[in-house]
C-alpha positions as CSV (number, residue, x, y, z in Angstrom):
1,X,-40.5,3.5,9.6
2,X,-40.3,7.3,10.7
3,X,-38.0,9.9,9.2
4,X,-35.9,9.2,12.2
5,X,-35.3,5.6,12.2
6,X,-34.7,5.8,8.1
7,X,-32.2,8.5,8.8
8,X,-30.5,6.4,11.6
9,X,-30.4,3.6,9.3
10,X,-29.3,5.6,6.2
11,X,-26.3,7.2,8.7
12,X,-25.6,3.0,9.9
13,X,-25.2,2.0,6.4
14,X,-23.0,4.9,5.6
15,X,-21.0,4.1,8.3
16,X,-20.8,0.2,7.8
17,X,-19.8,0.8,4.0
18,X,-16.8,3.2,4.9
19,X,-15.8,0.3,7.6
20,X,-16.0,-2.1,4.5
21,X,-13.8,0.0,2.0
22,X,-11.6,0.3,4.7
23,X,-11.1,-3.3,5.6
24,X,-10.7,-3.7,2.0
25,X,-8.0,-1.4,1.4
26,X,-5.9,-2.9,4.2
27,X,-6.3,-6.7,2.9
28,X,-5.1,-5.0,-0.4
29,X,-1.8,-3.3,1.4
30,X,-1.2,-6.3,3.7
31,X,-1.4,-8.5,0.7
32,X,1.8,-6.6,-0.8
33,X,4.3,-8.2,1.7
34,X,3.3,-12.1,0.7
35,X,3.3,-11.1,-3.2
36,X,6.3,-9.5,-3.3
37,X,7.9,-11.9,-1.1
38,X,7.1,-15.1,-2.6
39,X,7.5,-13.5,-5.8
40,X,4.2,-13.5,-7.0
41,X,5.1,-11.0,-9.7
42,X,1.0,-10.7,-11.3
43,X,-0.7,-10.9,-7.8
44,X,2.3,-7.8,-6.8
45,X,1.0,-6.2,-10.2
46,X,-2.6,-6.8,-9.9
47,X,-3.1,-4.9,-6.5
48,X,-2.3,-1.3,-8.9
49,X,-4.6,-0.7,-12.0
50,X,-3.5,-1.1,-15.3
51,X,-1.6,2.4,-15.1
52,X,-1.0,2.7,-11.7
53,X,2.1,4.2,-10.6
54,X,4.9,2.7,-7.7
55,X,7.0,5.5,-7.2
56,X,10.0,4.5,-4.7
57,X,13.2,6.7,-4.6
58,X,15.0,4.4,-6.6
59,X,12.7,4.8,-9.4
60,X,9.3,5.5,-10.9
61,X,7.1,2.5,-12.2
62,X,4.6,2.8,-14.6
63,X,2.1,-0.2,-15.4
64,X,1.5,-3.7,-14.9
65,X,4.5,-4.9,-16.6
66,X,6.9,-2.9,-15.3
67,X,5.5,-3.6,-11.6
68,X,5.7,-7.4,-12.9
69,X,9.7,-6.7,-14.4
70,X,10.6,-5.6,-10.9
71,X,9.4,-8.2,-9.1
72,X,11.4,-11.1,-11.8
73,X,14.3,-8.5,-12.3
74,X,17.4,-10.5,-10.8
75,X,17.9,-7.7,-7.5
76,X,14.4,-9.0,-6.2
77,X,15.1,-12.4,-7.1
78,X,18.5,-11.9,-4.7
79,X,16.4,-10.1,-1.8
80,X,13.5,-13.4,-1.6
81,X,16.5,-15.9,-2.2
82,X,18.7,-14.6,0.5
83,X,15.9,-14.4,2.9
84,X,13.7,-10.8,3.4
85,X,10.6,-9.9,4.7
86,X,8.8,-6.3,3.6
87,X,6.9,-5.6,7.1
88,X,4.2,-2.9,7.1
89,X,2.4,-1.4,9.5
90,X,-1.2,-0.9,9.6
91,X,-2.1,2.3,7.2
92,X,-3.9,5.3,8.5
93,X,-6.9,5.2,5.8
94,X,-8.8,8.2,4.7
95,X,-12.1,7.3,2.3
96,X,-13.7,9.6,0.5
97,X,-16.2,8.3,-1.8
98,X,-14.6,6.1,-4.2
99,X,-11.3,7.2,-3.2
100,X,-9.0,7.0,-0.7
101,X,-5.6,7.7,0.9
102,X,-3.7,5.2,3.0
103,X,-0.4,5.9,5.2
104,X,1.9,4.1,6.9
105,X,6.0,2.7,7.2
106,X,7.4,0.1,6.1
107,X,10.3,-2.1,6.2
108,X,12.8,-4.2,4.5
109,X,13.9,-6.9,6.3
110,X,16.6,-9.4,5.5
111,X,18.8,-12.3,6.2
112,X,22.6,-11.7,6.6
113,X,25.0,-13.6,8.2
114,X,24.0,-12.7,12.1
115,X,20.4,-13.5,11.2
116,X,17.9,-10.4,10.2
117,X,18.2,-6.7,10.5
118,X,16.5,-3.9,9.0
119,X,17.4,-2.7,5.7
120,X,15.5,0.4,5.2
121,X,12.2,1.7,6.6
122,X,10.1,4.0,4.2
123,X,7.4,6.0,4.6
124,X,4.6,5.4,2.1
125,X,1.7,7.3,0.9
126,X,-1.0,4.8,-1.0
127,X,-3.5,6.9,-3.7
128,X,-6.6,4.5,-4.2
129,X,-9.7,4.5,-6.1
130,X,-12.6,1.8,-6.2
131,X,-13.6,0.5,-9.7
132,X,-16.2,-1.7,-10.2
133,X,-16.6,-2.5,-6.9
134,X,-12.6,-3.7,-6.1
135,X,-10.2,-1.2,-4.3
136,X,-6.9,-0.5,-6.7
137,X,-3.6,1.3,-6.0
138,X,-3.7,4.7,-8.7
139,X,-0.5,5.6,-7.1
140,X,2.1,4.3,-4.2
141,X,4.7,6.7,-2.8
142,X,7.9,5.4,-0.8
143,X,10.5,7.6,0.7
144,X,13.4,6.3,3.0
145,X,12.8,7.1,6.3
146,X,16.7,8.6,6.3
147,X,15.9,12.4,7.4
148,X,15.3,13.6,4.6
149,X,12.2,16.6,5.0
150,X,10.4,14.6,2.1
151,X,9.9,11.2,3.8
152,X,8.3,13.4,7.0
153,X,6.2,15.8,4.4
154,X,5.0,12.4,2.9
155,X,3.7,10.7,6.5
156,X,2.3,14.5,7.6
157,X,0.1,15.1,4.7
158,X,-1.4,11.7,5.2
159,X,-2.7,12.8,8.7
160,X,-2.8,16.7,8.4
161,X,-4.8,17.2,5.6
């Protein structure tokens, strides 16, 4: 094989693996909507690592169990057993090595009494990093889509940069 062809291949492989992590990191985000909305509490849980942060401007959680808590708490209980659907879009993925940045919207949709309407659409930032091989959430940022300069900040820096 010349220099050439072993660089060709060398720049393929490169390029196939980032295509990989990539498809990878969207199974794990588009896996977050059926967990959360069958209630899947560990599978929600096990998509961070072990002190990976969900921080949505209601409130900052910290860890496995408290990801777990808010899944089983009563309010998210009410959401899966009124009818709701969290919808999000595909991410704009950025991979660098063994880490990576994801952004995209989502929403909250749910069942009232004239069927299903959108209850808030965030915008959400997604902090990865690959251990042992298996993509994990370090960090997810959500901010209501509602005007505020922070929710616009959040979906910039994820295309900007």
């Amino acid at each position: 094989m010349t220099d050439t062809e072993k660089q060709l291949l060398q720049s393929l492989l490169g390029r196939v693996a980032v295509l990989e992590d990539k498809l990878a990191i969207l199974e794990l985000m588009t896996a977050y909507g059926p967990a959360i909305d069958s209630g899947s509490a560990e599978a929600v849980a096990r998509l961070w690592t072990e002190d990976g942060v969900y921080d949505v401007d209601t409130g900052v959680l910290r860890g496995h169990a408290a990801i777990t808590a808010m899944v089983q708490s009563q309010a998210h209980q009410g959401w899966i057993g009124g009818g709701c659907a969290h919808m999000l879009e595909p991410g704009h993925i950025r991979v660098d090595g063994d880490t990576a940045v994801a952004t995209c919207k989502s929403q909250l949709i749910i069942r009232d009494e004239d069927g299903f309407r959108v209850h808030r659409i965030t915008a959400n930032r997604w902090e990865l990093a690959k251990i042992d091989g298996v993509w994990k959430v370090t960090r997810r940022t959500n901010r209501l889509l509602d005007g505020r300069e922070e929710a616009r900040a959040l979906l910039a820096a994820g295309v900007l940069s």
